[in-house]
N, C-alpha and C positions, 0 to 999 in steps of 0.2 A: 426601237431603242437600240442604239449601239452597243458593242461590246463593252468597249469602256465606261461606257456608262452602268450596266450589271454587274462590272468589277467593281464600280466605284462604290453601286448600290451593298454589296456583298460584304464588300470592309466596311462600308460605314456600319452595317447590321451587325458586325462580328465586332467592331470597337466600342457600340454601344453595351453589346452582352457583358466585354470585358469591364466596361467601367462599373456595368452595373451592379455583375458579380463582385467586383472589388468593394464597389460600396456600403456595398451589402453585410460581407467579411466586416468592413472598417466597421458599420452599426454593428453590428452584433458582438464583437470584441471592446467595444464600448461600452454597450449595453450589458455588457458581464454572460451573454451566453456562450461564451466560448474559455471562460475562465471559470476554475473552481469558485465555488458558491461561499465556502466556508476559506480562505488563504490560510497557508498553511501556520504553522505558530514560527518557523524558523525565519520565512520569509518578511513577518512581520517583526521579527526581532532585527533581522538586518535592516531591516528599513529605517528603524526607530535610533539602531545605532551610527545606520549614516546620518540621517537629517537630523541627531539629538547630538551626536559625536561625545556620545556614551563610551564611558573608560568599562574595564574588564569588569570591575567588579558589577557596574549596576547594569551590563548587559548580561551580567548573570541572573539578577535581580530580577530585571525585564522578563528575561525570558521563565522564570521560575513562575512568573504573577501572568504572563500567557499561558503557559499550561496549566496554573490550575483555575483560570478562569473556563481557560477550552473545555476542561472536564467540569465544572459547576454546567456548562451551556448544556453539554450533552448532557449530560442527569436532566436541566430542563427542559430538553427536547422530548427525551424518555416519557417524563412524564406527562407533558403537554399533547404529545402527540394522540393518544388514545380518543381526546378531546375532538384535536382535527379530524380525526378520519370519523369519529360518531356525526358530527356536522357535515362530510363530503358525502358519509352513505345516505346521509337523509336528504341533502338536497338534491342528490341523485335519484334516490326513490321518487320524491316529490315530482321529479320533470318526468320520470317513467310514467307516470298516472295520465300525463296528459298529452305523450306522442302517440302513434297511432303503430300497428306492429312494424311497417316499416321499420319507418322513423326509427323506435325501438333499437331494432336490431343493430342500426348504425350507429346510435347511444351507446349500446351493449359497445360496441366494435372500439370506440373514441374512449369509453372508459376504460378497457381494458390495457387498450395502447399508453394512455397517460399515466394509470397505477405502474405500467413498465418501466415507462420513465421516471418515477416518482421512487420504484425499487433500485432504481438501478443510478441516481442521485446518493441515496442515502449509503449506499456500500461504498460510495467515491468518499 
């Protein structure tokens, strides 16, 4: 094979990675993992006052019936939550019964990395 020809080979393998890193970003920015989970209350007031072209008063309004919707959610996260995590330890127990200590250990390793992620969502 010629030289040219392993250059040609080389960008083409290096333009593939870039598009496909790109497209990757573009899912995943779509998909909401690279955006807060919860938008913030301000950003959704502005929003509402552009595409509603909401006068002062009722983007006060707005924004007052965002925050205390925000806080009624989190009181029901508060309290839902105990719920979810009594349901994620059981079905977690349940799959430990039936891997083998391997396995286990890398169970053990997968759960602990996700509760991370899971902690470190909820402080965002």
């Amino acid at each position: 094979m010629s030289r040219r020809a392993y250059v040609y080979f080389v960008l083409t393998f290096i333009l593939g990675l870039v598009v496909g890193v790109a497209a990757t970003i573009c899912w995943g920015w779509h998909a909401g993992m690279f955006r807060p989970h919860h938008p913030d209350e301000k950003r959704i007031v502005h929003f509402l006052q552009r595409r509603l072209n909401l006068s002062d008063a009722q983007t006060q309004q707005v924004d007052q019936i965002i925050r205390d919707s925000d806080e009624k959610f989190r009181q029901l996260q508060k309290q839902v939550d105990p719920q979810f995590d009594a349901i994620r330890s059981e079905s977690q127990d349940r799959i430990r019964k039936v891997l083998n200590p391997d396995q286990l250990a890398k169970f053990n390793e997968l759960v602990r990395r996700m509760e991370e992620r899971r902690k470190a969502r909820h402080l965002h």
